[in-house]
C-alpha positions in Angstrom: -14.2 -57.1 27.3 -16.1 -56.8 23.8 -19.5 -58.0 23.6 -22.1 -57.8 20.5 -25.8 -58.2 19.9 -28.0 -57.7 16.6 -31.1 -56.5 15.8 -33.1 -56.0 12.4 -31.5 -53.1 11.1 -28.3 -52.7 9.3 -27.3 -49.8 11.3 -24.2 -50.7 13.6 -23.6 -48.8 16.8 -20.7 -49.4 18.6 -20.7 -48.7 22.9 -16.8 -47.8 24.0 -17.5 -47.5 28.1 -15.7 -49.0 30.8 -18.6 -49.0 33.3 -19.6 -52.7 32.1 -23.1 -52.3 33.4 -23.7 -49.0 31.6 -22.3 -50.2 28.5 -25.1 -53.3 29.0 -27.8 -50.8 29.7 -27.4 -48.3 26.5 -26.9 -51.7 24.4 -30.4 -52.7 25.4 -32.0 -49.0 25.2 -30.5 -48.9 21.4 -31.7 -52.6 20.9 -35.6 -51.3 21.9 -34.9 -48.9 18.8 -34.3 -51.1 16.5 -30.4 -51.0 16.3 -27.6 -53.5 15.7 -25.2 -52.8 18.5 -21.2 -54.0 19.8 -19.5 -52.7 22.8 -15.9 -52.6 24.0 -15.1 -51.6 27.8 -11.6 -50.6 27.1 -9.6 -48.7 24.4 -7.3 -51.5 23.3 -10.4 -53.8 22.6 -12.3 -50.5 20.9 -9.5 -50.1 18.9 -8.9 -54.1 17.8 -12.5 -54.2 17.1 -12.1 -51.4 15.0 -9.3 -52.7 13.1 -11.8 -55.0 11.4 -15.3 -53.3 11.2 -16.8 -49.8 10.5 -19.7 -49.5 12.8 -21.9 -46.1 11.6 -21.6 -44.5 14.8 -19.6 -44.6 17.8 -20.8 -44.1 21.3 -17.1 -43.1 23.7 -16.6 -42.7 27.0 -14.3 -39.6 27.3 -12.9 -41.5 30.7 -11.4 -44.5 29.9 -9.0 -46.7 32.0 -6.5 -47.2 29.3 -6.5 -44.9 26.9 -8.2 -41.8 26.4 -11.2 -40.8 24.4 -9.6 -37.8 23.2 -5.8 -40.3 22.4 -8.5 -43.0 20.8 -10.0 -40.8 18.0 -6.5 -39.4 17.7 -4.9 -43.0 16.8 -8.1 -43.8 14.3 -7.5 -40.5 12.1 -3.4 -41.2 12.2 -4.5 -44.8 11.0 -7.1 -43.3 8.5 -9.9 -45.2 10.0 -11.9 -42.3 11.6 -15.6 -42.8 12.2 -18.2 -40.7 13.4 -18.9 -40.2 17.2 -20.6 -38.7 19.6 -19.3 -38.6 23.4 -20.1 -39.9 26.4 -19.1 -37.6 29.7 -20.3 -37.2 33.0 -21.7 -34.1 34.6 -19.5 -31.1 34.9 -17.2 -32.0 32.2 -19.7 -30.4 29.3 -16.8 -27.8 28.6 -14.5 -31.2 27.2 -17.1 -32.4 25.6 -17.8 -29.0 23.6 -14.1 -29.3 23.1 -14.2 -33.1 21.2 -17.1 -31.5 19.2 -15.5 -29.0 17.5 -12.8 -32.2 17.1 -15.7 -33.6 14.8 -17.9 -35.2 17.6 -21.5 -34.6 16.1 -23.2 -34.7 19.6 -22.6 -35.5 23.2 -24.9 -36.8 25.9 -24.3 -36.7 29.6 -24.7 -39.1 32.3 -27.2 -38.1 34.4 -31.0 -39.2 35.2 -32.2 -38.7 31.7 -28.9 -40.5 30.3 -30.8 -43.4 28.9 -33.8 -41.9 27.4 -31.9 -39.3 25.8 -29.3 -41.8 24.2 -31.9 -43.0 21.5 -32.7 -39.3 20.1 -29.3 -38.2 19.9 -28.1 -41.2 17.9 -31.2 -40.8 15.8 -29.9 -36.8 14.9 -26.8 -37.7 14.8 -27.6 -40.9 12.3 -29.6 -38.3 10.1 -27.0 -35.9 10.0 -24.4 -38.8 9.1 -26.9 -39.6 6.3 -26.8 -35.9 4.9 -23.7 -35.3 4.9 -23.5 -38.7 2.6 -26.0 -37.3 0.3 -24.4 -33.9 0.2 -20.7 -36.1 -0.2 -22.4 -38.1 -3.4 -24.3 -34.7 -4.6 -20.9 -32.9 -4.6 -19.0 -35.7 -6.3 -21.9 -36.1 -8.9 -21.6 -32.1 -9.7 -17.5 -32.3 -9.3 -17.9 -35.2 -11.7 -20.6 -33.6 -14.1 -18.5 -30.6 -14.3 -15.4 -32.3 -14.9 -17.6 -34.4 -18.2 -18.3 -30.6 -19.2 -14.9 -29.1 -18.9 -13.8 -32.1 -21.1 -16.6 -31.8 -23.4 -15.7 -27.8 -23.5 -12.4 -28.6 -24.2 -12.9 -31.1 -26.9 -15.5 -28.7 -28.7 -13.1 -25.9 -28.0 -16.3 -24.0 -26.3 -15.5 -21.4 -23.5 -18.3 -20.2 -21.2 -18.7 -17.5 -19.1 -21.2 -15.5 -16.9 -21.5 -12.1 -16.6 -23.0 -10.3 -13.0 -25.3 -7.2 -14.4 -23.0 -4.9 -12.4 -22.4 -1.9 -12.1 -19.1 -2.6 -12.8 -20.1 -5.8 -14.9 -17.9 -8.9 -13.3 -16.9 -11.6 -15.8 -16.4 -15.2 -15.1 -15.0 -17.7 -17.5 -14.8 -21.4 -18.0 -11.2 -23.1 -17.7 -11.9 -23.3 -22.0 -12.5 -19.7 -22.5 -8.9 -18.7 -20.6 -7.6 -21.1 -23.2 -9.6 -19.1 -26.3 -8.4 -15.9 -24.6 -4.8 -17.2 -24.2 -4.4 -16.2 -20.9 -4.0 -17.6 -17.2 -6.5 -20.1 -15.7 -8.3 -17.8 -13.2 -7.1 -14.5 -14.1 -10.4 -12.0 -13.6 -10.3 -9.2 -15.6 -13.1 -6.6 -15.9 -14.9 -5.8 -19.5 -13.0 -2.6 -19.5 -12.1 -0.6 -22.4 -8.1 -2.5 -22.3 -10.0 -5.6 -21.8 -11.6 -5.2 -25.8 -7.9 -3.5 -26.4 -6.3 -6.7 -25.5 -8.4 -9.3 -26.5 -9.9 -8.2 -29.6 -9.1 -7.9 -33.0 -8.5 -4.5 -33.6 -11.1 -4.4 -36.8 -13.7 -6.0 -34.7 -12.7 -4.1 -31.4 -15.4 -1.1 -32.2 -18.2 -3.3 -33.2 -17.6 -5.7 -30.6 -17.4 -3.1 -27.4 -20.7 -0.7 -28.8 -22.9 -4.4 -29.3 -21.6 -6.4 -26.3 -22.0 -2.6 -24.4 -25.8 -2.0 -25.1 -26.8 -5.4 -24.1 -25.2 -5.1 -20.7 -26.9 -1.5 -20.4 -30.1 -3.0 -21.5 -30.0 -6.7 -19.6 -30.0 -8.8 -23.0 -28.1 -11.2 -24.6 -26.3 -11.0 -28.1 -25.2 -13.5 -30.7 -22.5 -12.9 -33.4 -18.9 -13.8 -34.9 -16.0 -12.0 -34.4 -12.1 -12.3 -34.0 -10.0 -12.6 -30.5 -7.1 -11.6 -30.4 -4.3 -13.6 -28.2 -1.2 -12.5 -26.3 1.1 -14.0 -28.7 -0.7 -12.4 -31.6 -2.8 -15.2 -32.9 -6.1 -14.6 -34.5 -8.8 -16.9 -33.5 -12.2 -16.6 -35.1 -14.9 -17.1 -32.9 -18.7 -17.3 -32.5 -20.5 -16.2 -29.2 -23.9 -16.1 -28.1 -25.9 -15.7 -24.4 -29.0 -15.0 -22.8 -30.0 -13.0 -19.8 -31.0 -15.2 -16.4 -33.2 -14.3 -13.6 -36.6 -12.5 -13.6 -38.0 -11.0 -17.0 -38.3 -7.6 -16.2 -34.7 -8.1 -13.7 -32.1 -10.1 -14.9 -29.4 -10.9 -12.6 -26.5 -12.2 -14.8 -25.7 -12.9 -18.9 -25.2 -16.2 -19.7 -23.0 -17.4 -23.0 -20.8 -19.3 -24.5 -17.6 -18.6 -27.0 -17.2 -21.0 -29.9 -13.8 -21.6 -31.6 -14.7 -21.4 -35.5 -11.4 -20.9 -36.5 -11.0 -24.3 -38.5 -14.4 -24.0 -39.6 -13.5 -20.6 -41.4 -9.9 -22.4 -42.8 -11.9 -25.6 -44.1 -14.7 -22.8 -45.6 -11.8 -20.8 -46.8 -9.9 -23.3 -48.8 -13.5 -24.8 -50.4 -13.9 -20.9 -51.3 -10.4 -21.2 -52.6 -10.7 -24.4 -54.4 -14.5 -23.3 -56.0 -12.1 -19.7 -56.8 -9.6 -22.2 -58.2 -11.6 -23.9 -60.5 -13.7 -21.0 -62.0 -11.1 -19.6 -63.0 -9.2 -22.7 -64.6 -13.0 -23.2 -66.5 -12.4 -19.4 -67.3 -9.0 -19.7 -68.3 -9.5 -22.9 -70.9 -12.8 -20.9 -72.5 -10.6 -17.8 -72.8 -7.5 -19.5 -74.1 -9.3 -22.5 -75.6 -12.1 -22.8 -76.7 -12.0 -18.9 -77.6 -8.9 -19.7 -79.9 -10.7 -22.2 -81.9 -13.6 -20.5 -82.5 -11.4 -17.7 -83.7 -9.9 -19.6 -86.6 -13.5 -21.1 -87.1 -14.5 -17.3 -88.0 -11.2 -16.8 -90.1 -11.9 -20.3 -91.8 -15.1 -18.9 -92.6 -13.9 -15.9 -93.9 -11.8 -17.3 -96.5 -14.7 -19.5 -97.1 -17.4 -16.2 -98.0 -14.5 -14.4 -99.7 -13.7 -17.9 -102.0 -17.5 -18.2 -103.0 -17.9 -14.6 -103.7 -16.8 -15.6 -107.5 -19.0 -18.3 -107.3 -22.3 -17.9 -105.5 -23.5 -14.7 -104.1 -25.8 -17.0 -101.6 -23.4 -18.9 -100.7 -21.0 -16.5 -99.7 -23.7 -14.3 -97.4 -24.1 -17.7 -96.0 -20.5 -18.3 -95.0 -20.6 -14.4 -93.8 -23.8 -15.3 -91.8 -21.8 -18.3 -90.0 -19.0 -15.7 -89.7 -20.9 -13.6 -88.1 -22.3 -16.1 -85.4 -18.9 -17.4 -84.6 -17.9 -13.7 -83.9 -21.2 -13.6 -81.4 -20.3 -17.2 -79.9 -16.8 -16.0 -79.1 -17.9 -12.5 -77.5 -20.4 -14.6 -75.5 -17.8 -17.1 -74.8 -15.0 -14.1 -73.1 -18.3 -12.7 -71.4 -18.3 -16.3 -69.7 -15.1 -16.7 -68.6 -14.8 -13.3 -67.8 -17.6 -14.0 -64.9 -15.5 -17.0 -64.1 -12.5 -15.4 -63.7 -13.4 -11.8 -63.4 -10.1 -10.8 -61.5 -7.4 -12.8 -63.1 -7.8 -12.4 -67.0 -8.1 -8.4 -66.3 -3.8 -7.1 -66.0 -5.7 -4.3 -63.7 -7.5 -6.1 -61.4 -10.1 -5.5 -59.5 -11.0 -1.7 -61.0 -11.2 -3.4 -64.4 -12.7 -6.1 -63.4 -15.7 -3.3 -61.6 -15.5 -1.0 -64.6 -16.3 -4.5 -66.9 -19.0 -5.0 -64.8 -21.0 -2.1 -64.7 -20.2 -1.9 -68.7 -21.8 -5.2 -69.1 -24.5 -4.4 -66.8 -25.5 -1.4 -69.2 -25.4 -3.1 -72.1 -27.0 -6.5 -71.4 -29.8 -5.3 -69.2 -30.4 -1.6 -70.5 -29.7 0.0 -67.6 -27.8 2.9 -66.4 -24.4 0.8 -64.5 -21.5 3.2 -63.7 -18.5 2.3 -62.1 -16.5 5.3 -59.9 -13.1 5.5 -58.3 -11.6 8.5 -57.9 -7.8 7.3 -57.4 -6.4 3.7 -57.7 -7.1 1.0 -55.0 -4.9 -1.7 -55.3 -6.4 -4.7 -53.4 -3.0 -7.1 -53.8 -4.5 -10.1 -52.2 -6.0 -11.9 -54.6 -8.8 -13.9 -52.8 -9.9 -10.4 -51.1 -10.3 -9.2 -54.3 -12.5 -12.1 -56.1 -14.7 -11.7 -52.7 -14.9 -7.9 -53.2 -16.2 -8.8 -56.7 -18.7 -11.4 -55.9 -20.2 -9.0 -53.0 -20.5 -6.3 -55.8 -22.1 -9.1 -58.7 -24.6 -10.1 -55.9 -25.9 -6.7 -54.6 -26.1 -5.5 -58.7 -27.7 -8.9 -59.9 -30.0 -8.1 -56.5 -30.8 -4.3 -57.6 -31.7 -5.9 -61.1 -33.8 -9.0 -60.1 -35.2 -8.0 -57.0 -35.5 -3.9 -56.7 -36.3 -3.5 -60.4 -33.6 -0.7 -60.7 -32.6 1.8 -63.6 -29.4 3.6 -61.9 -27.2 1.5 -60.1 -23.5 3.0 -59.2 -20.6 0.9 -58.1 -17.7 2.5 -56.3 -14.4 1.4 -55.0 -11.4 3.7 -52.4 -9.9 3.5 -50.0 -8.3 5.1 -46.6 -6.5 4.5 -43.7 -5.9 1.4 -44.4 -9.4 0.3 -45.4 -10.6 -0.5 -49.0 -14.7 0.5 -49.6 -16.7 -0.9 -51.8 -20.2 0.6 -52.3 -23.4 -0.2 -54.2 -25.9 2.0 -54.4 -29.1 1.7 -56.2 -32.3 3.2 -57.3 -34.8 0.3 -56.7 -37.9 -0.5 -55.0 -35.2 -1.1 -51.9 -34.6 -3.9 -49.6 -37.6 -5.0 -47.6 -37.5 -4.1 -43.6 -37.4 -7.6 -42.6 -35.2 -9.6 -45.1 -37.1 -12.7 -46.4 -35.3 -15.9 -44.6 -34.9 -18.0 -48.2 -32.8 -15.6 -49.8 -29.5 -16.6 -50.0 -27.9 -13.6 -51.5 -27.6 -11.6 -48.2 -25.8 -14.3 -46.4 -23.7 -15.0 -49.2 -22.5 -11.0 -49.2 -22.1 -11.7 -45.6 -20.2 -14.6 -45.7 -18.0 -13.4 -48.0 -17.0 -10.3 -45.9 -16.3 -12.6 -43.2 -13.8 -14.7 -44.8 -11.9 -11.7 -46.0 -11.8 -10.0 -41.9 -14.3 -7.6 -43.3 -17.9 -5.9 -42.4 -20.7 -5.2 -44.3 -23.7 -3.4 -44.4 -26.8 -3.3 -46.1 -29.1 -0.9 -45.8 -32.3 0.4 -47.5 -32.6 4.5 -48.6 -34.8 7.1 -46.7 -37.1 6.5 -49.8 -36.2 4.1 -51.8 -33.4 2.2 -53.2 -30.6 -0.1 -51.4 -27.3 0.7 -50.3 -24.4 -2.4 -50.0 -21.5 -0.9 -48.4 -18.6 -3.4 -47.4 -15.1 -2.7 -45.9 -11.9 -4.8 -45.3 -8.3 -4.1 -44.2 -6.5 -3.7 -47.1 -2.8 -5.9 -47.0 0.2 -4.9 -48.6 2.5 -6.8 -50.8 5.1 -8.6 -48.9 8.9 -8.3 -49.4 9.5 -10.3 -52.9 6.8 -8.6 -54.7 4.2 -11.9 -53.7 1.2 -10.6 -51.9 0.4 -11.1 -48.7 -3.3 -11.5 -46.6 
């Protein structure tokens, strides 16, 4: 038998009891609360009824005729129509009842004097427990959702994140992205150990990296700078990372960050640099082999010329020794230029020449005292690593001139294990304690270190004067005589 009434609310409670006249009774007690109810007084009607509605809760008899309460749920989860439900028993069966709960019943009630006035409260805590596990279903699919958005958006921007528990030991966590970056196993946790930096870090940033990412976990603070990782199968990716520390000021409880792939940023930089490289030194070239050629028979031109009017006219001949004279100036002006275009290339010894030029030129243009020292050859045979070496050391001596006001400046060049060094030291007024933001000079330096793997310091004296020291790897020719980065 399957009866059904309504009431105002949307709320659909559905009586399974085979006791016709209690199944009446609790329909009317729910209908005073304000409930839309339906009833079935055996398990084959329940289970038609069922076939075609989703009540929100279900009221069962444990005790039914035909079927079972306990077979009844079992048949709606095989046909993937389960519902919730609380149970109806009679007195002395409790211990079954506990059993169906921990089946997934949210409640029971038992038939006894208070049966009726009970039934209303227990639906009401079981239709508000119905209702939060909903909102904690649609909060967990909104953050499973928002953190799937994220992982795509990581993924896309090639950004890795991680979280690091203020130990002791400190425990690492990372983002699906950053085991990608690292090049290892999704959910592989490995400890910031000393093999961890071994492994995963290039082995001229290894140092820096482990003694800066080491004293701001001893001191609870984040960090922010670029480096290289270094993956299993021996690729080099250049990345930037930065993180705060979370929790209380004076306590944190964790650092925050994240690890940004550059590594096509530095390629796209790298071949602009290259291109920039390129064509300085093609302008270089042409004023060196051009325009340097024709003003050299322009002088010889004008030779003849002073030597044909010396029979004729005195004046005119000083004249044509004058312009002589000039065009000798224009053309040692003109190699000056493309020197500083191409400071690297035009010199058959490279980059000690092209240092040893410098400080020469340094001397004589701007009165100063400009030595160059190397005491053995460095051959840098990379020849982008070299144009960068010589930029770094044109900026820090056209910074010593413009900006420290200096009379000595020295420039020196070795190398060992490995390592080329290339230091500028001068006598200045010395770098101010906190570098102004506009000046581009600094970055520059820095940049350029970057792009060649290398590291750089500068530094101001005990007294006075600033020191520019900046070291790279230095490469070795490959097999064929071509060199190799």
């Amino acid at each position: 038998m399957l009866e059904r009434t309504t009431a105002a609310s949307t709320t659909t409670l559905f009586v399974v009891d085979d006791d016709i006249g209690l199944a009446r009774l609790i329909e009317r007690t729910l209908k005073r609360a304000g409930f839309a109810t339906a009833s079935a007084t055996s398990g084959q009607d329940a289970l038609a009824w069922l076939a075609q509605h989703r009540p929100s809760l279900l009221l069962l008899d444990l005790k039914l005729q035909d079927i079972g309460g306990s077979e009844l749920i079992n048949q709606l989860a095989s046909a993937k129509r389960s519902v919730p439900f609380i149970v109806i028993t009679g007195q002395g069966d409790e211990r079954v009842a506990v059993e169906m709960m921990k089946r997934g019943a949210l409640d029971y009630v038992v038939k006894d004097a208070q049966f009726l006035e009970l039934v209303p409260t227990i639906v009401q805590r079981a239709l508000a427990q119905i209702e939060r596990d909903r909102r904690l279903s649609v909060a967990e699919e909104a953050l499973r959702s928002s953190e799937a958005m994220l992982a795509k958006a990581q993924q896309i921007a090639h950004l890795g994140g991680y979280e690091i528990e203020l130990g002791p030991p400190p425990q690492p966590r990372w983002s699906n992205e950053m085991f990608h970056l690292l090049g290892i196993a999704p959910g592989a946790i490995e400890p910031l150990s000393a093999e961890f930096f071994d492994r995963h870090v290039h082995a001229d940033d290894r140092e820096r990296v482990r003694a800066t990412i080491g004293a701001c976990l001893r001191e609870a603070r984040g960090w922010n700078f670029e480096h290289r990782l270094l993956r299993p199968d021996g690729e080099v990716r250049y990345v930037h990372t930065s993180s705060e520390a979370v929790g209380d000021t004076d306590h944190p409880r964790k650092i925050v960050g994240t690890v940004l792939d550059i590594t096509e940023r530095r390629r796209l930089e790298q071949e602009v640099l290259n291109i920039s490289e390129q064509e300085q030194r093609r302008i270089g070239q042409d004023l060196h082999d051009g325009i340097c050629q024709q003003l050299a028979g322009i002088e010889l031109m004008s030779q003849v010329l002073e030597q044909s009017l010396a029979r004729k006219s005195k004046k005119l001949s000083t004249q044509a020794g004058q312009i002589a004279a000039h065009v000798r100036e224009t053309i040692s002006q003109t190699r000056m230029l493309a020197h500083g275009l191409c400071p690297v290339v035009l010199e058959s010894e490279g980059l000690m020449s092209a240092l040893q030029e410098l400080a020469h030129t340094t001397t004589r243009i701007f009165g100063v005292n400009c030595v160059f020292q190397c005491a053995h050859p460095v051959q840098i045979h990379d020849q982008s690593t070299a144009t960068h070496l010589y930029r770094i050391a044109q900026e820090a001596v056209g910074n010593a001139l413009k900006h420290g006001k200096a009379r000595h400046i020295e420039i020196g060049l070795a190398d060992n294990a490995g390592r080329a060094f290339l230091c500028v030291k001068d006598d200045g007024t010395g770098i101010p304690a906190t570098p102004p933001r506009t000046g581009a000079g600094l970055r520059i330096m820095q940049y350029r270190a970057g792009m060649i793997g290398g590291s750089i310091v500068v530094q101001r004296g005990e007294s006075r004067g600033t020191t520019v020291a900046c070291s790279v790897h230095q490469s070795l020719p490959a097999s064929g005589g071509k060199p190799t980065s």
